[in-house]
Structure formats: structure tokens, C-alpha cells
N, CA, C and O atoms as a GROMACS GRO file, in nm:
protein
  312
    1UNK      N    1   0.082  -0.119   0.000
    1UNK     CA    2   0.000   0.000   0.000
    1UNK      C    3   0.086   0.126   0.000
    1UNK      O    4   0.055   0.232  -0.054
    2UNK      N    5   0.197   0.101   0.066
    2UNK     CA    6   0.309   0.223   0.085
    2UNK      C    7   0.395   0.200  -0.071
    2UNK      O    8   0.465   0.103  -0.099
    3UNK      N    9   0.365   0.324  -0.161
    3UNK     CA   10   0.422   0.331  -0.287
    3UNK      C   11   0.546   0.386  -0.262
    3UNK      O   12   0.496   0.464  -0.181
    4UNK      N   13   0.640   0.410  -0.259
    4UNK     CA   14   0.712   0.495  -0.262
    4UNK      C   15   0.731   0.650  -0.185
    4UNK      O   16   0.794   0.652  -0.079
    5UNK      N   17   0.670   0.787  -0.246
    5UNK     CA   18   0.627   0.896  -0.153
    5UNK      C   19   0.481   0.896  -0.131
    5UNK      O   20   0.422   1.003  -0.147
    6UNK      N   21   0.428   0.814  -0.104
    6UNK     CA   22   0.263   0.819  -0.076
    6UNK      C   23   0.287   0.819   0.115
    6UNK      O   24   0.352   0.741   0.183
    7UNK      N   25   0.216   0.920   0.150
    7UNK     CA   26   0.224   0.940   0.290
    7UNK      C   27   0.121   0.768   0.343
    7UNK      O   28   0.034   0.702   0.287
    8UNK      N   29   0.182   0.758   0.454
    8UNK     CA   30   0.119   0.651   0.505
    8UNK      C   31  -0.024   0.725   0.590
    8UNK      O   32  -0.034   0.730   0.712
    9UNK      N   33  -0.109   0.770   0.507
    9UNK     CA   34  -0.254   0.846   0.618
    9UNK      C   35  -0.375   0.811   0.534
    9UNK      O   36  -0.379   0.785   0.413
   10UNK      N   37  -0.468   0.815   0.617
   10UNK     CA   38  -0.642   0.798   0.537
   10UNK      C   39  -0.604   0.940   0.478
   10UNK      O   40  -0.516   1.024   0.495
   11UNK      N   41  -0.750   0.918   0.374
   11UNK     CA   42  -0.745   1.054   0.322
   11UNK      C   43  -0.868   1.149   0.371
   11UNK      O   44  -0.915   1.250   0.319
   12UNK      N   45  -0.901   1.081   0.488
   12UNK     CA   46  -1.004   1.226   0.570
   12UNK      C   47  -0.912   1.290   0.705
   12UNK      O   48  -0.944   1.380   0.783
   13UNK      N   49  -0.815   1.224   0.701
   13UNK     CA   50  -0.733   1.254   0.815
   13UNK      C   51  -0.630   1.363   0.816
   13UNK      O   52  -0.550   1.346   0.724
   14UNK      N   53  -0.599   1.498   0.908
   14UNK     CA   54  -0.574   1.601   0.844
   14UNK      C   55  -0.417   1.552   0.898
   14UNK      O   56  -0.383   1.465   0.977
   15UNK      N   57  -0.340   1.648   0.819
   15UNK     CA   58  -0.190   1.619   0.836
   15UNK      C   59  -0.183   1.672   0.922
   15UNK      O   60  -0.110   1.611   1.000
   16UNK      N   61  -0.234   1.802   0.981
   16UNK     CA   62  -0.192   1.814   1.095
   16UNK      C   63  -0.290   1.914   1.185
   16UNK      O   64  -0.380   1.980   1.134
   17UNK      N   65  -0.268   1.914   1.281
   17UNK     CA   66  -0.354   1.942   1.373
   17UNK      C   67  -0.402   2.106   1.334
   17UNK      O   68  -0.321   2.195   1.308
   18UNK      N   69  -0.502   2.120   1.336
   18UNK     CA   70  -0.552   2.238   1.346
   18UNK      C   71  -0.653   2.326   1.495
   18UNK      O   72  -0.753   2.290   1.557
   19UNK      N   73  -0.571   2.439   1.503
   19UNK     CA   74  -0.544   2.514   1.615
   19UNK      C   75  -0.680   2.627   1.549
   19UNK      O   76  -0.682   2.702   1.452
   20UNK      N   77  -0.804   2.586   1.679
   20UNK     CA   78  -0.907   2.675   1.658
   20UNK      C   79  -0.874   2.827   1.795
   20UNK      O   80  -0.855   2.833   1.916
   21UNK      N   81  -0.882   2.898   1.709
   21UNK     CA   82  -0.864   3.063   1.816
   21UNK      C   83  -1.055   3.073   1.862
   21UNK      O   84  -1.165   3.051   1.812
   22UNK      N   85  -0.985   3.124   1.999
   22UNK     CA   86  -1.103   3.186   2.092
   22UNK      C   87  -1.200   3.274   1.950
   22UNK      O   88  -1.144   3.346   1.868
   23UNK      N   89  -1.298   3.254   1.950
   23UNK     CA   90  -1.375   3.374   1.888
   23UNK      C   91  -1.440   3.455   1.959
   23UNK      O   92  -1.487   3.409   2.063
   24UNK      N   93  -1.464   3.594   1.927
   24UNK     CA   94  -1.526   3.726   1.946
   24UNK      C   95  -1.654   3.658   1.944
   24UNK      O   96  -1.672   3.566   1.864
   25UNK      N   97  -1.788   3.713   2.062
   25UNK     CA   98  -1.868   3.649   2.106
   25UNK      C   99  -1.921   3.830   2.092
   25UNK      O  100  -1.848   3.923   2.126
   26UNK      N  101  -2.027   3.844   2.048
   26UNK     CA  102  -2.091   3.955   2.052
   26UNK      C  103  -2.198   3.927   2.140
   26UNK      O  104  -2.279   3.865   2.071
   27UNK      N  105  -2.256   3.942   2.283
   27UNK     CA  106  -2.336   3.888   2.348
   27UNK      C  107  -2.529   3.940   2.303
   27UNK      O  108  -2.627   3.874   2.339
   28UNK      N  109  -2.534   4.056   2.230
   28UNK     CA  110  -2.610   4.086   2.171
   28UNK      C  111  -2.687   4.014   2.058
   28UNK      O  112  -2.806   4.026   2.032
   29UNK      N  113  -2.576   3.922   1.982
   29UNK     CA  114  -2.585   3.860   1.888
   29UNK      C  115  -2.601   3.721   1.921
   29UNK      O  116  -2.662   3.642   1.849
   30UNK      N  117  -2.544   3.689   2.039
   30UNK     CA  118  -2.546   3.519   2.068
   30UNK      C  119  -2.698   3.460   2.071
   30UNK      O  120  -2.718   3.366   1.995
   31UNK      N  121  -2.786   3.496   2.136
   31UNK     CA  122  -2.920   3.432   2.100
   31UNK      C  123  -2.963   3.352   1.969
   31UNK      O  124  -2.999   3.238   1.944
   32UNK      N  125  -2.929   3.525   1.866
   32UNK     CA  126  -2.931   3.479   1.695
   32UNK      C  127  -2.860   3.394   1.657
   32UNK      O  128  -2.912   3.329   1.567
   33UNK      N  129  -2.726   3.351   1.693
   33UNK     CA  130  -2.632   3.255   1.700
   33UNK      C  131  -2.702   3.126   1.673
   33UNK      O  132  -2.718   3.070   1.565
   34UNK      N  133  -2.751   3.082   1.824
   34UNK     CA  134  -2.818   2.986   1.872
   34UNK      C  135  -2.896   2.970   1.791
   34UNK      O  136  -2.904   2.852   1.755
   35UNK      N  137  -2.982   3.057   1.727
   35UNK     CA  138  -3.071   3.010   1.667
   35UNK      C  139  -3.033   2.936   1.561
   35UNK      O  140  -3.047   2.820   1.524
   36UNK      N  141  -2.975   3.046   1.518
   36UNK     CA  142  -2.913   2.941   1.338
   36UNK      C  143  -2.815   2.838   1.336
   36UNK      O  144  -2.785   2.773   1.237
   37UNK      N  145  -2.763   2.826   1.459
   37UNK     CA  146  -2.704   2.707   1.496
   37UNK      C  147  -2.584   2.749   1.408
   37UNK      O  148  -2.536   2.635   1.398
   38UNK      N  149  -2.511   2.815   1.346
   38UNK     CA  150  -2.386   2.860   1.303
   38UNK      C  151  -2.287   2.879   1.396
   38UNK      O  152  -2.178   2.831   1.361
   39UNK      N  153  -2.290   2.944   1.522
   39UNK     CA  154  -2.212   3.042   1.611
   39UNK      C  155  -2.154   3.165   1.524
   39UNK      O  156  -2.195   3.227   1.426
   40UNK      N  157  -2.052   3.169   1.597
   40UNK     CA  158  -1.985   3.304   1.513
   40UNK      C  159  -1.887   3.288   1.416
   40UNK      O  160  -1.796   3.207   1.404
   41UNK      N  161  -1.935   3.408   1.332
   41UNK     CA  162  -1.863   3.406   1.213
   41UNK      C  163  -1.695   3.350   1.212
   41UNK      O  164  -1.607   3.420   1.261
   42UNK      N  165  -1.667   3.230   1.156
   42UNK     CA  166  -1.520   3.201   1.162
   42UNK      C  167  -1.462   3.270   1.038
   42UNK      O  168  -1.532   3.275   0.937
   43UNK      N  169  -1.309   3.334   1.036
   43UNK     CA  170  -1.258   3.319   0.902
   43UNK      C  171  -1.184   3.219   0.878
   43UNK      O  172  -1.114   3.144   0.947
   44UNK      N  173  -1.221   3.234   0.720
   44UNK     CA  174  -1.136   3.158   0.624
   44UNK      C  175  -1.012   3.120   0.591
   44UNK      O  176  -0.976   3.186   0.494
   45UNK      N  177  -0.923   3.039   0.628
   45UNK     CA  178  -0.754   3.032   0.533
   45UNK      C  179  -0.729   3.040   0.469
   45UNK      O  180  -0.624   3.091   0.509
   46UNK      N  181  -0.716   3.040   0.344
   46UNK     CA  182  -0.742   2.972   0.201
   46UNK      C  183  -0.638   2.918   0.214
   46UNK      O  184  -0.603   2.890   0.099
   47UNK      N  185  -0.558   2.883   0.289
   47UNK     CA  186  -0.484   2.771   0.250
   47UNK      C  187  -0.488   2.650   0.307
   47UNK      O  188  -0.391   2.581   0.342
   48UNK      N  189  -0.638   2.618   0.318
   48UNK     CA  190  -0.719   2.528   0.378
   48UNK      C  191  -0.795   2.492   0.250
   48UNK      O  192  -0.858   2.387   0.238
   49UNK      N  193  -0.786   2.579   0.160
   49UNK     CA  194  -0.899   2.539   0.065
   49UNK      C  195  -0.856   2.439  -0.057
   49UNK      O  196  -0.742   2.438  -0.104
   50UNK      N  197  -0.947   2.365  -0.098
   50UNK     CA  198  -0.854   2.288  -0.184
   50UNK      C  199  -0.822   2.370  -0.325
   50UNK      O  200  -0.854   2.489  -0.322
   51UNK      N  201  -0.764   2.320  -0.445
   51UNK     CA  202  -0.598   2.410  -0.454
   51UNK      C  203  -0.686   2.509  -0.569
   51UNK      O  204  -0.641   2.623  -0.574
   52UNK      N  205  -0.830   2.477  -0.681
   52UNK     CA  206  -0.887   2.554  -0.749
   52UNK      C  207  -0.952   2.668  -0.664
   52UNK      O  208  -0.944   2.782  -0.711
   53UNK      N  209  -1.030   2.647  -0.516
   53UNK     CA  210  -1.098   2.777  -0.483
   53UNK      C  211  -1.014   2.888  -0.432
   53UNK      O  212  -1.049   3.006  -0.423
   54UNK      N  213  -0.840   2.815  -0.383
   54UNK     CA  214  -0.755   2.884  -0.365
   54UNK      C  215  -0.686   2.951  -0.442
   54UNK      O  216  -0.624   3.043  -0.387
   55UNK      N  217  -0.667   2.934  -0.593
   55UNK     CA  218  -0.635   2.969  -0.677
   55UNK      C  219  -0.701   3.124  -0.710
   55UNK      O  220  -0.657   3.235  -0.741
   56UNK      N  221  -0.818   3.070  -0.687
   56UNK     CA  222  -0.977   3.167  -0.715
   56UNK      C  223  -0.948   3.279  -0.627
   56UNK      O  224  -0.942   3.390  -0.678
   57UNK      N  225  -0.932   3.267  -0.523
   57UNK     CA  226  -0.920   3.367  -0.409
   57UNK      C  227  -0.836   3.476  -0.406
   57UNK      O  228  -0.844   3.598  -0.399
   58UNK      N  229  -0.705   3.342  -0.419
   58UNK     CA  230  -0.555   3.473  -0.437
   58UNK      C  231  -0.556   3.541  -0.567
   58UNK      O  232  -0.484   3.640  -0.583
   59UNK      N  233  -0.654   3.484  -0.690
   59UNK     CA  234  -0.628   3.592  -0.786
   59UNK      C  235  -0.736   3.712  -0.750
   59UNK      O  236  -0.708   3.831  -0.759
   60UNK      N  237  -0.833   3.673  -0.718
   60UNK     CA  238  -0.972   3.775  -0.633
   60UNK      C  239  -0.938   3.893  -0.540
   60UNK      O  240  -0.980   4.008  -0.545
   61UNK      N  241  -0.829   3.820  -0.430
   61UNK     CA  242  -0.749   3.919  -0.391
   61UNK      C  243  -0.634   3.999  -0.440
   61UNK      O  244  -0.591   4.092  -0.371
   62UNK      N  245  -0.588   3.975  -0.538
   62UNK     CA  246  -0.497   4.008  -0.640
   62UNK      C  247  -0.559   4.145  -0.692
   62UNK      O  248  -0.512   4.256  -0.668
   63UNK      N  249  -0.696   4.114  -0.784
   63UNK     CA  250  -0.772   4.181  -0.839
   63UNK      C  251  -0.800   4.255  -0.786
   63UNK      O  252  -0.791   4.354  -0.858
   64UNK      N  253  -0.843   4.288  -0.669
   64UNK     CA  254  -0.904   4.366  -0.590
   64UNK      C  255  -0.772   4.475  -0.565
   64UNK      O  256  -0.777   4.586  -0.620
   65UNK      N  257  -0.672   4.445  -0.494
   65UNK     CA  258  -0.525   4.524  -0.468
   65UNK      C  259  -0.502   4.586  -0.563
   65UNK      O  260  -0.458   4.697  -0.532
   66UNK      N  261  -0.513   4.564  -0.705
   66UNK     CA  262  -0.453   4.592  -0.843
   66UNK      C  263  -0.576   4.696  -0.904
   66UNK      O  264  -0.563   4.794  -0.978
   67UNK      N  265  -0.691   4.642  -0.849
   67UNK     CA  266  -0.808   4.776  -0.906
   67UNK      C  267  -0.808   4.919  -0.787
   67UNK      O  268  -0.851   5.031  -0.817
   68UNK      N  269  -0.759   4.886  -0.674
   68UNK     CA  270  -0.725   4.974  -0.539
   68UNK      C  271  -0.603   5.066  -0.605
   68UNK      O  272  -0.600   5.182  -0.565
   69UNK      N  273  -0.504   5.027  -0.699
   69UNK     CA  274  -0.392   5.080  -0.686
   69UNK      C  275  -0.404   5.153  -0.774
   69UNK      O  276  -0.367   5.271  -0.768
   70UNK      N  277  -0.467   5.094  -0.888
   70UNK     CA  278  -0.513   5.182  -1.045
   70UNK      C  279  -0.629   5.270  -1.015
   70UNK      O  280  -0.641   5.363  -1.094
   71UNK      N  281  -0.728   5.263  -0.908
   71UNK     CA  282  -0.768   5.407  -0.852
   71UNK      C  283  -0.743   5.528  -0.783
   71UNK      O  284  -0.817   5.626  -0.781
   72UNK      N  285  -0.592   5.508  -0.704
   72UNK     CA  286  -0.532   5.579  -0.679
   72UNK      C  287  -0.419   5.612  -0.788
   72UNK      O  288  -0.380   5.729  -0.796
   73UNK      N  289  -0.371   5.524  -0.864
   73UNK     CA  290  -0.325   5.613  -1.012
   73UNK      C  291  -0.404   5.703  -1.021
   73UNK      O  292  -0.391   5.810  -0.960
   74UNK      N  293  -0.510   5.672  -1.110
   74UNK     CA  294  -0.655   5.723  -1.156
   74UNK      C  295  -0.653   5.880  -1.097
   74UNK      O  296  -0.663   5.965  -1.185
   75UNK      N  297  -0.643   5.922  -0.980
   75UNK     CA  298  -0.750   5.980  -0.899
   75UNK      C  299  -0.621   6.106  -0.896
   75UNK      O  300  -0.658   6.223  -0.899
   76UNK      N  301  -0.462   6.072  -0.889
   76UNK     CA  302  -0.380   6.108  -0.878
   76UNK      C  303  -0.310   6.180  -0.982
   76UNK      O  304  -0.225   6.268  -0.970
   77UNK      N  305  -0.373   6.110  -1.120
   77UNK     CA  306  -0.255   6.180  -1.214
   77UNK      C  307  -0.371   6.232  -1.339
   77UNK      O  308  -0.362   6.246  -1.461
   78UNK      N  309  -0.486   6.250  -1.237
   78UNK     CA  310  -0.593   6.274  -1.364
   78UNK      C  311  -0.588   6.411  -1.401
   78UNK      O  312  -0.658   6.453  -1.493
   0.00000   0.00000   0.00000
């Protein structure tokens, strides 16, 4: 079963441990929480994501920096 570089792990099993942070608890909001059974808003890694929505993201954020910078061109040399 061990090919060569094939890690010896299931494949639902994470390589490595992941470290959840305390979240911001808005006590105003916790009821609504409860309700929707979500809790609070977590963020995202993307480098958690598998490798196309990550792809998606960093160019999204890319895009976004690069249309920020060409509006301050814009705004600057008009």
C-alpha cells in the first residue's frame, strides 16, 4: 500500500492538527447565533482550501489590490 512517496494516512485525516482561536462572542448577537445554529462568524484560510478555490481567491485578492492601486493612479494623475 506504501508506494514509494505516498504518505502513510487515510485521506479524511488532516496532516496536521488544526489550532481553533477563541472567537469574538458579541453577546447581543449570541441568541441569533443559537438560533441558526452557526455560532460566530469564523474566518477563512485559504490555504485550507482545496488548490482551485484557492487559486480563485488569491487571484480575487490580487484583483481587488490591483483595481485599489489603479484608482489611486486614476485619482492622482488625472
Amino acid at each position: 500500500m506504501n508506494e514509494g512517496n505516498q504518505l502513510d494516512i487515510h485521506e479524511t485525516q488532516a496532516v496536521r492538527e488544526i489550532q481553533e482561536e477563541p472567537q469574538y462572542v458579541d453577546e447581543q448577537l449570541l441568541p441569533m447565533q443559537r438560533i441558526e445554529g452557526g455560532g460566530p462568524i469564523k474566518r477563512v484560510p485559504l490555504h485550507t482550501m482545496p488548490a482551485p478555490l484557492r487559486i480563485f481567491g488569491y487571484l480575487f485578492l490580487g484583483f481587488m489590490a490591483l483595481m485599489g492601486v489603479m484608482a489611486l493612479v486614476v485619482t492622482f494623475f488625472r
